[in-house]
VEXKENU-485040 format. One record per residue: residue number from 1; chain; x negated, y, z of N, C-alpha, C, CB in turn. Coordinates in nm, 3 decimals. Glycine has a CB too. Layout:
+------+-------+---------+---------+---------+---------+---------+---------+---------+---------+---------+---------+---------+---------+
! resi ! chain !      nu !      nv !      nw !     cau !     cav !     caw !      cu !      cv !      cw !     cbu !     cbv !     cbw !
+------+-------+---------+---------+---------+---------+---------+---------+---------+---------+---------+---------+---------+---------+
!  NUM !     A !       X !       Y !       Z !       X !       Y !       Z !       X !       Y !       Z !       X !       Y !       Z !
...
+------+-------+---------+---------+---------+---------+---------+---------+---------+---------+---------+---------+---------+---------+
//
This chain:
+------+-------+---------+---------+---------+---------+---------+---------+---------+---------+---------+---------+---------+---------+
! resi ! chain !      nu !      nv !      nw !     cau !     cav !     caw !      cu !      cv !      cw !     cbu !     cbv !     cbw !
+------+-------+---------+---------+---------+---------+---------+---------+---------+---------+---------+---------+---------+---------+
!    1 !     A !  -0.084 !  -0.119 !   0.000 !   0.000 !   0.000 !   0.000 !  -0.088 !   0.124 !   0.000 !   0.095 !   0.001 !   0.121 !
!    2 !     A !  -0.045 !   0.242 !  -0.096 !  -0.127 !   0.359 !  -0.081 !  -0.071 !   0.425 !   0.017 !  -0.144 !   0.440 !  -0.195 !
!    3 !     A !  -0.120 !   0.495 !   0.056 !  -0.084 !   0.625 !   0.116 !   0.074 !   0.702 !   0.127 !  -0.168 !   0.712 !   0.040 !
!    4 !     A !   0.043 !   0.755 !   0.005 !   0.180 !   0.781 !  -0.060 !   0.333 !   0.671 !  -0.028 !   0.138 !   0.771 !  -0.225 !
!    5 !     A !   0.271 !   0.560 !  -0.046 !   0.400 !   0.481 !  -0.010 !   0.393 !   0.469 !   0.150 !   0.406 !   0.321 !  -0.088 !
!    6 !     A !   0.332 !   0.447 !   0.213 !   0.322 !   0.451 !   0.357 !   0.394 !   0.557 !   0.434 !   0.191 !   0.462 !   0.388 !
!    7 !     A !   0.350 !   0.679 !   0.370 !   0.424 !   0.798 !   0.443 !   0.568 !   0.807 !   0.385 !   0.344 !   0.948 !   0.420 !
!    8 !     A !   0.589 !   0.771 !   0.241 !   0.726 !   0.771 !   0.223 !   0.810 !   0.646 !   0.331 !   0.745 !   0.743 !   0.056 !
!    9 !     A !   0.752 !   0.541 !   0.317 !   0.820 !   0.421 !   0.428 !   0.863 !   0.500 !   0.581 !   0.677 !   0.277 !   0.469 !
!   10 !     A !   0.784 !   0.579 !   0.600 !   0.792 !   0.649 !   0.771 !   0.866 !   0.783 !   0.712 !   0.599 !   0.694 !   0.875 !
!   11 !     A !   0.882 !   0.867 !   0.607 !   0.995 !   0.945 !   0.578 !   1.118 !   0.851 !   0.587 !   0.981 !   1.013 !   0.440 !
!   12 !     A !   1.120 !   0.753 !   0.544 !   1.248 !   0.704 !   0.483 !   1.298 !   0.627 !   0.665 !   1.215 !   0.564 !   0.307 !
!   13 !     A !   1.214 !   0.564 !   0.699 !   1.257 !   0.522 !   0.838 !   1.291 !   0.634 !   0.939 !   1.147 !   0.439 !   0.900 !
!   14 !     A !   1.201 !   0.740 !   0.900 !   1.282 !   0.922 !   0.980 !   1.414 !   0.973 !   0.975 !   1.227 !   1.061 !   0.914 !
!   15 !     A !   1.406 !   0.936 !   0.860 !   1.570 !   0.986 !   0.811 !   1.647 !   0.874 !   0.832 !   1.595 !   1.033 !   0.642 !
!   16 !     A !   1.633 !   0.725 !   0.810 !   1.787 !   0.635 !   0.876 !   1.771 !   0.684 !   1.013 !   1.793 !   0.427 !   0.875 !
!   17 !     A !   1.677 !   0.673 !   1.097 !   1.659 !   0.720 !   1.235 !   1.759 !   0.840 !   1.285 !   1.512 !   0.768 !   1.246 !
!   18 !     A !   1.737 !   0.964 !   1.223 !   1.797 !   1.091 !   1.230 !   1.959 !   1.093 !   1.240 !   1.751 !   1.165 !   1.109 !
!   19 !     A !   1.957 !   0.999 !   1.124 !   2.128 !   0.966 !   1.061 !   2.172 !   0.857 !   1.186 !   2.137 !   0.867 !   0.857 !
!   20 !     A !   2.137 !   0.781 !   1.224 !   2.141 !   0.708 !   1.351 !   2.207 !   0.808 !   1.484 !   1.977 !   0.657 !   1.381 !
!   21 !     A !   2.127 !   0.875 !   1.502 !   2.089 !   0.952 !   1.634 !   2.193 !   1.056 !   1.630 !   1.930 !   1.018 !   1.643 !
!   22 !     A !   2.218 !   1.104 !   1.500 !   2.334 !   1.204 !   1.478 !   2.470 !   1.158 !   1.518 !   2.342 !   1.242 !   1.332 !
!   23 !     A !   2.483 !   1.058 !   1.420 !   2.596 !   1.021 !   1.425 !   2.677 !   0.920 !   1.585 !   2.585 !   0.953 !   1.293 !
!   24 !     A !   2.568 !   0.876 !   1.636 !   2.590 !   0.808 !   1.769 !   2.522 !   0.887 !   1.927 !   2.515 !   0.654 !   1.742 !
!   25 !     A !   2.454 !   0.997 !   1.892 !   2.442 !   1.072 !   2.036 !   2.553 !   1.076 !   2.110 !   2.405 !   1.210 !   2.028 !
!   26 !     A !   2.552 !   1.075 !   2.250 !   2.592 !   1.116 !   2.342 !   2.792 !   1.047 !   2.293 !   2.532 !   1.296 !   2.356 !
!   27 !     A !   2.775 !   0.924 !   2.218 !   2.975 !   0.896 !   2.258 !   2.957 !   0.765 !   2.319 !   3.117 !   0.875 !   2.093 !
!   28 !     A !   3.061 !   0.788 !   2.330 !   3.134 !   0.665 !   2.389 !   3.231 !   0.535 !   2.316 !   3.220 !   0.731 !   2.476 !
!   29 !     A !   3.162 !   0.542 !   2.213 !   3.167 !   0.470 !   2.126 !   3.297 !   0.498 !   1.995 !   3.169 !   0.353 !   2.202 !
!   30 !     A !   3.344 !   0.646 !   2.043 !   3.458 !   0.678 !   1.924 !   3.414 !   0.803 !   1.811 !   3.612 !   0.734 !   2.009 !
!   31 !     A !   3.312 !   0.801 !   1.826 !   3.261 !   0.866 !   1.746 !   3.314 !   0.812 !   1.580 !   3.116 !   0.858 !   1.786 !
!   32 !     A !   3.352 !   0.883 !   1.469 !   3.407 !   0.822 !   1.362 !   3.266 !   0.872 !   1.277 !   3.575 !   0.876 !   1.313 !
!   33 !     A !   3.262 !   0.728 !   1.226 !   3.117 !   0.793 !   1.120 !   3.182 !   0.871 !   0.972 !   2.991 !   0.621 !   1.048 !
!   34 !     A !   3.313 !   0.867 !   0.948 !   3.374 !   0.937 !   0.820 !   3.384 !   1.017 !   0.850 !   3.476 !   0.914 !   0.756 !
!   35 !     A !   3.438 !   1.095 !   0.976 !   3.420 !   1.263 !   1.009 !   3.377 !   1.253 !   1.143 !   3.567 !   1.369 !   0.999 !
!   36 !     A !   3.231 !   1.279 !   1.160 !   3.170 !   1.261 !   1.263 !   3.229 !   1.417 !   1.382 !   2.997 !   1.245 !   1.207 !
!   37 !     A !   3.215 !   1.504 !   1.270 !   3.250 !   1.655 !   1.338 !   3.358 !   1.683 !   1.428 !   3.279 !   1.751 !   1.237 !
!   38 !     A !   3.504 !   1.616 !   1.339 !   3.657 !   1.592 !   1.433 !   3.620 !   1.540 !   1.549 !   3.776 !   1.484 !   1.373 !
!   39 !     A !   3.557 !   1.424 !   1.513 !   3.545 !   1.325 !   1.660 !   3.482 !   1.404 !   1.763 !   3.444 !   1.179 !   1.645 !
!   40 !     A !   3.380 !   1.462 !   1.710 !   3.280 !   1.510 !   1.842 !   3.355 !   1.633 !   1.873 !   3.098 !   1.547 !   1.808 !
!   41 !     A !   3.432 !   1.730 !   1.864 !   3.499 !   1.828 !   1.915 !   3.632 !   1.742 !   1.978 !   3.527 !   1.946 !   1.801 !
!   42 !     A !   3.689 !   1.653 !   1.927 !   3.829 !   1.524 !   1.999 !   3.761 !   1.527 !   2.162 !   3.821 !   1.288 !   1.903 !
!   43 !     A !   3.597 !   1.438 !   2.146 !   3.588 !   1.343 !   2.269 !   3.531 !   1.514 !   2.337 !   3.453 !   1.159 !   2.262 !
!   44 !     A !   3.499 !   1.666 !   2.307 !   3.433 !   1.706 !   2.367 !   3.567 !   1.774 !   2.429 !   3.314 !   1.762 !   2.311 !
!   45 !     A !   3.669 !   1.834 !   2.407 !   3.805 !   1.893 !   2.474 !   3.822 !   1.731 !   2.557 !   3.965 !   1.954 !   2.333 !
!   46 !     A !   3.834 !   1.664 !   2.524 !   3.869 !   1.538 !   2.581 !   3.814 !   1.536 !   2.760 !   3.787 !   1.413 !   2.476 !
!   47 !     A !   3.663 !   1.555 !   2.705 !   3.597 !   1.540 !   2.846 !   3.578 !   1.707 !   2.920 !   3.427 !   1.454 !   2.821 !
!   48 !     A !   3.663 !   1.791 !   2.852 !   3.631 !   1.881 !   2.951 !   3.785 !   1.935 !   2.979 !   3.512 !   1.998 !   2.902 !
!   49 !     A !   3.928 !   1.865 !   2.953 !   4.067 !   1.932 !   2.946 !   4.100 !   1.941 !   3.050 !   4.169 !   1.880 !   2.881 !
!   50 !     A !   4.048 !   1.940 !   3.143 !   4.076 !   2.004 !   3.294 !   4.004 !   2.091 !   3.370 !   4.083 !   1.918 !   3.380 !
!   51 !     A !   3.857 !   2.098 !   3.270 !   3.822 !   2.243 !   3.333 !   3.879 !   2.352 !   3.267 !   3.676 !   2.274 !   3.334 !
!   52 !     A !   3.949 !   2.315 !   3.077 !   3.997 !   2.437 !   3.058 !   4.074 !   2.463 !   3.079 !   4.000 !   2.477 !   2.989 !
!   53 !     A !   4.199 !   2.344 !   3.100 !   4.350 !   2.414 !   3.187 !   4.297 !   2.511 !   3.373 !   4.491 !   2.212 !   3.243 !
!   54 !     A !   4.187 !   2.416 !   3.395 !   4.194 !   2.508 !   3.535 !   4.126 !   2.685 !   3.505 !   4.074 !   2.411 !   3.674 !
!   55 !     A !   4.023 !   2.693 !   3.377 !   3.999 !   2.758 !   3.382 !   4.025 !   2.908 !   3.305 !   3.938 !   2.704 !   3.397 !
!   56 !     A !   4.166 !   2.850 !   3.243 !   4.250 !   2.921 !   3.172 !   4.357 !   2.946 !   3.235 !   4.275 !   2.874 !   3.065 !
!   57 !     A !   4.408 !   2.878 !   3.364 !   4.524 !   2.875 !   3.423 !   4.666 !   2.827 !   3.329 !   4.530 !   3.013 !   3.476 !
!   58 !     A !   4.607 !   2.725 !   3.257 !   4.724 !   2.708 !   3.199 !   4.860 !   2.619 !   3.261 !   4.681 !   2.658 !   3.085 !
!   59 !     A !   4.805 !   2.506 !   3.360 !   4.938 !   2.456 !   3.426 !   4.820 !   2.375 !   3.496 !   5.090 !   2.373 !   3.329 !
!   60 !     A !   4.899 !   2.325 !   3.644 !   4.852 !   2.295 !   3.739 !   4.829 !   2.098 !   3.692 !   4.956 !   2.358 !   3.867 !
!   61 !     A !   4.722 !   2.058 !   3.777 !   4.749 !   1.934 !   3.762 !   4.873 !   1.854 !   3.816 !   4.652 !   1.888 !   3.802 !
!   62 !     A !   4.931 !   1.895 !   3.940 !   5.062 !   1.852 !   3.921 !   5.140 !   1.838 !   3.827 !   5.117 !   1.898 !   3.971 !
!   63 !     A !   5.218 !   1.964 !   3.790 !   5.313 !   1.988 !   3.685 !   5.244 !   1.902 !   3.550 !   5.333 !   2.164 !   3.660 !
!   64 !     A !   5.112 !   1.894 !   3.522 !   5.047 !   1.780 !   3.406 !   5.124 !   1.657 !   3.395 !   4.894 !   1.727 !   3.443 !
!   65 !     A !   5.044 !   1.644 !   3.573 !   5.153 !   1.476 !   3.559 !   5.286 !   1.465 !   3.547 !   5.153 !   1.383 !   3.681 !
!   66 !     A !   5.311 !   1.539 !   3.582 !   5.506 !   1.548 !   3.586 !   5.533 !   1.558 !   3.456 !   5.596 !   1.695 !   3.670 !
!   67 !     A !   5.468 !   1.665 !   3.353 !   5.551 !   1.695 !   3.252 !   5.474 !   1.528 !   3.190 !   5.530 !   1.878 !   3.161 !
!   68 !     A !   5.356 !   1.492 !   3.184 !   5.320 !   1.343 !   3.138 !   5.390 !   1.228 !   3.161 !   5.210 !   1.306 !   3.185 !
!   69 !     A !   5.436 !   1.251 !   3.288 !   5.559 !   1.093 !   3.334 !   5.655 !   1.112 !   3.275 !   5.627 !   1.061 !   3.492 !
!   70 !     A !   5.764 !   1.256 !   3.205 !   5.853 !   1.273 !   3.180 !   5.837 !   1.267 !   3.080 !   5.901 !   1.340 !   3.218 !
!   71 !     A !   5.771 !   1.284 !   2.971 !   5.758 !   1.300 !   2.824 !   5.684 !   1.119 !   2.739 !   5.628 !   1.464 !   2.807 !
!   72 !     A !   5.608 !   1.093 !   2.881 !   5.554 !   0.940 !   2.772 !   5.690 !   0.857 !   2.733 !   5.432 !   0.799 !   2.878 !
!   73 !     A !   5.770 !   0.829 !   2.827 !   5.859 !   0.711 !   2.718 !   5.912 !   0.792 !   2.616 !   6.003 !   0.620 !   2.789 !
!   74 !     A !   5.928 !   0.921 !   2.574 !   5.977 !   1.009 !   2.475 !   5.861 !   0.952 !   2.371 !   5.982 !   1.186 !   2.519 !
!   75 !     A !   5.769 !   1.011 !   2.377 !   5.658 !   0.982 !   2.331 !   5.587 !   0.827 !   2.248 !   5.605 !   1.015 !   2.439 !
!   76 !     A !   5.619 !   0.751 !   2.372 !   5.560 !   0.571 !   2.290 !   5.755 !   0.573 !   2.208 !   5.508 !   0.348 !   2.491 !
!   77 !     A !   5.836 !   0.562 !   2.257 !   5.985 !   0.575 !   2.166 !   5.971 !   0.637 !   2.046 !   6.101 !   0.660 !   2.234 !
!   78 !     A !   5.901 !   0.750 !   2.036 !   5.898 !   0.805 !   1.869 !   5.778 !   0.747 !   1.812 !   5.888 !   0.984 !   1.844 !
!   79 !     A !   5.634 !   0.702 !   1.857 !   5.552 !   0.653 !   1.827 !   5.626 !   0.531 !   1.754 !   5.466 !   0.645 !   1.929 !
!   80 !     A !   5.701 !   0.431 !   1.853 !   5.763 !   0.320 !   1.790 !   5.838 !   0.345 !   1.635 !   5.868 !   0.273 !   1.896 !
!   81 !     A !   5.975 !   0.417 !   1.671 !   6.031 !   0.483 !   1.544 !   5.881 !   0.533 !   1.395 !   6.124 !   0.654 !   1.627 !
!   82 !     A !   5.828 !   0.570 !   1.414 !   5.734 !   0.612 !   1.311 !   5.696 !   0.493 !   1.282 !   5.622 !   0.708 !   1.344 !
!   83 !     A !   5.591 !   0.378 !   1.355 !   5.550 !   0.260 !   1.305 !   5.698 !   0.167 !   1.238 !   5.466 !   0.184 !   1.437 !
!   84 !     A !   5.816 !   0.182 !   1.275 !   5.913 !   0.142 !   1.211 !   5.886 !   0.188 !   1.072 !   6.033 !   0.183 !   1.271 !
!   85 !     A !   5.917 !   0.312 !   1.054 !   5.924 !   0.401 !   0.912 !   5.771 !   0.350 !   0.862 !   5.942 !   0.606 !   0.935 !
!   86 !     A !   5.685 !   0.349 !   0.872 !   5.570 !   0.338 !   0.811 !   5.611 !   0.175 !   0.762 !   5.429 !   0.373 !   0.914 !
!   87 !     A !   5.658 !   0.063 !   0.833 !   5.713 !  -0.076 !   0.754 !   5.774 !  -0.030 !   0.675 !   5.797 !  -0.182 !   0.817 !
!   88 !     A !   5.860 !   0.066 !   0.672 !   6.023 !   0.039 !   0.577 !   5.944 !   0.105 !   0.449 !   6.215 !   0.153 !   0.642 !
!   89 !     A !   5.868 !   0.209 !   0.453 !   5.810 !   0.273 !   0.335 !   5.708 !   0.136 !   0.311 !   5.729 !   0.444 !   0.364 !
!   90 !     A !   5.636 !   0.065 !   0.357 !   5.536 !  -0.012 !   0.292 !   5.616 !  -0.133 !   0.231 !   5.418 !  -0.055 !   0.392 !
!   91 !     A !   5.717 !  -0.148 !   0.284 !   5.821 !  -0.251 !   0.227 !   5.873 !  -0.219 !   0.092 !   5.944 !  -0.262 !   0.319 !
!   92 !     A !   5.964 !  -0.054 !   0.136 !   5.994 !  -0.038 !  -0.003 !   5.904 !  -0.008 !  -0.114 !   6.074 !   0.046 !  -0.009 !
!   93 !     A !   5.820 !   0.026 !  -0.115 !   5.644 !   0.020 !  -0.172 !   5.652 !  -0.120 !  -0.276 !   5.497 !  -0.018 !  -0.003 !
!   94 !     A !   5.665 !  -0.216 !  -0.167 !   5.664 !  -0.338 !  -0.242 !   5.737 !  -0.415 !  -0.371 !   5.681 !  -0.399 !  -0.162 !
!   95 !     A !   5.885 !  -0.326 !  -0.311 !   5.984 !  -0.339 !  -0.363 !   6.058 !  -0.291 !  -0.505 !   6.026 !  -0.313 !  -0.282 !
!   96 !     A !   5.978 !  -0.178 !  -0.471 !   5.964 !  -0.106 !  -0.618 !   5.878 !  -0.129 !  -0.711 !   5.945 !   0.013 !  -0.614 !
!   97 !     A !   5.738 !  -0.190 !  -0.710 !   5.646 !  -0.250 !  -0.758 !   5.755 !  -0.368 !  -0.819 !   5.523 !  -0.284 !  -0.650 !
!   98 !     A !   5.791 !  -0.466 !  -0.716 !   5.836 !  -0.585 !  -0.789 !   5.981 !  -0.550 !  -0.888 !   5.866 !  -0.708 !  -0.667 !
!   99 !     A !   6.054 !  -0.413 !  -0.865 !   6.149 !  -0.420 !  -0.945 !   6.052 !  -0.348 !  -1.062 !   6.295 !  -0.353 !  -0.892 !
!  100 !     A !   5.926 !  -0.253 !  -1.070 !   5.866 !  -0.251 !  -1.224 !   5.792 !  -0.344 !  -1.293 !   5.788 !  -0.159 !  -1.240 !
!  101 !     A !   5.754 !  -0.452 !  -1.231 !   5.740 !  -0.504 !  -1.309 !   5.831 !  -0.617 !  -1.369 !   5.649 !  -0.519 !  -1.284 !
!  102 !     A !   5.949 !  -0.619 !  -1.330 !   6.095 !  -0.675 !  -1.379 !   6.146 !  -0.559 !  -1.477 !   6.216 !  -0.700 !  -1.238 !
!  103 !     A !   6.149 !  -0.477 !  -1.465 !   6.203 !  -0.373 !  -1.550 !   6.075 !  -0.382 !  -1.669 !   6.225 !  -0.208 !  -1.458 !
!  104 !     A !   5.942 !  -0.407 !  -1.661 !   5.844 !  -0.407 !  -1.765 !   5.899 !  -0.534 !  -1.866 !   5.682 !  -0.428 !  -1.698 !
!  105 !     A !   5.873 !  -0.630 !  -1.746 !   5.973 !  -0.756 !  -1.884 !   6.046 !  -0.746 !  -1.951 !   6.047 !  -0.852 !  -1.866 !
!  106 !     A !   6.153 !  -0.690 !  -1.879 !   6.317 !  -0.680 !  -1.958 !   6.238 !  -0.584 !  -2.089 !   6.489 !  -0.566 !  -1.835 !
!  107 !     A !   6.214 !  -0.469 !  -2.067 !   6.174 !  -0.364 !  -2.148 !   6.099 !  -0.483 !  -2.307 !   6.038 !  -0.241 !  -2.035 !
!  108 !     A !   6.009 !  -0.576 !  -2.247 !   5.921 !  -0.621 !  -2.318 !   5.956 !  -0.741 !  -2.409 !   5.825 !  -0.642 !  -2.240 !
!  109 !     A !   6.055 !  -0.790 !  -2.341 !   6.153 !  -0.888 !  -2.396 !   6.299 !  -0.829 !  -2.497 !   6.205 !  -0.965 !  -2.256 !
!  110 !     A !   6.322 !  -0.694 !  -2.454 !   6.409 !  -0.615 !  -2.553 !   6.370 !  -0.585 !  -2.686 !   6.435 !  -0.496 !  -2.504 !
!  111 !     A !   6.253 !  -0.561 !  -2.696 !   6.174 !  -0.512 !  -2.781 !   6.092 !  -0.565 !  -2.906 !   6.110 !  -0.471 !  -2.714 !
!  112 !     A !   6.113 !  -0.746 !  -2.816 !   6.052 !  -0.837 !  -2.893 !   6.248 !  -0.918 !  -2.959 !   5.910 !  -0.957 !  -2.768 !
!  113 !     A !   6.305 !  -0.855 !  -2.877 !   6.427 !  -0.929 !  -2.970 !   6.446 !  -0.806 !  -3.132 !   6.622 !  -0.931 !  -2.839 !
+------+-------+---------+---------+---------+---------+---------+---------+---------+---------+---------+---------+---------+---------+
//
């Protein structure tokens, strides 16, 4: 090996390194490597949403939990409803696929009469 390739081998191992270190510093394992940026501002409000409600005065940790106990079954209930709708659209998805390519036949079989 010359030179030249040597130092490129230790550029090239610098940079997966870099890309490594970027993308996995400091999480907790939810870091998203497709938008690394969202994630790391998600987990960073994440780990600090109670110093900024305290330090904004926006609502007490009481009233948090209260309005949180009162709103989750609202909450997983429409979560549910949506994963419903997301079947019925991937269903009818399907459904329409299989009526074009029934409608392609007919079309293709008309055409040949």
């Amino acid at each position: 090996m010359t030179v030249l390739e040597i130092i490129l081998v230790i550029a090239i191992i610098a940079l997966i390194a870099f890309f490594l270190y970027y993308f996995f510093r400091g999480s907790g394992g939810r870091i998203s490597v497709s938008r690394p940026m969202e994630s790391r501002v998600d987990m960073y409000l994440d780990r600090r949403f109670d110093l900024l409600m305290e330090e904004y005065s926006l609502i007490t940790k009481p009233k948090l939990r209260a309005f949180k106990a009162e709103k989750e079954p609202d909450l997983s209930e429409e979560e549910g409803k949506a994963e419903g709708l997301k079947k019925f659209r991937d269903e009818m998805t399907a459904t329409l696929a299989e009526m074009e390519k029934k409608l392609d036949v007919l079309e293709a079989e008309s055409q040949a009469d």
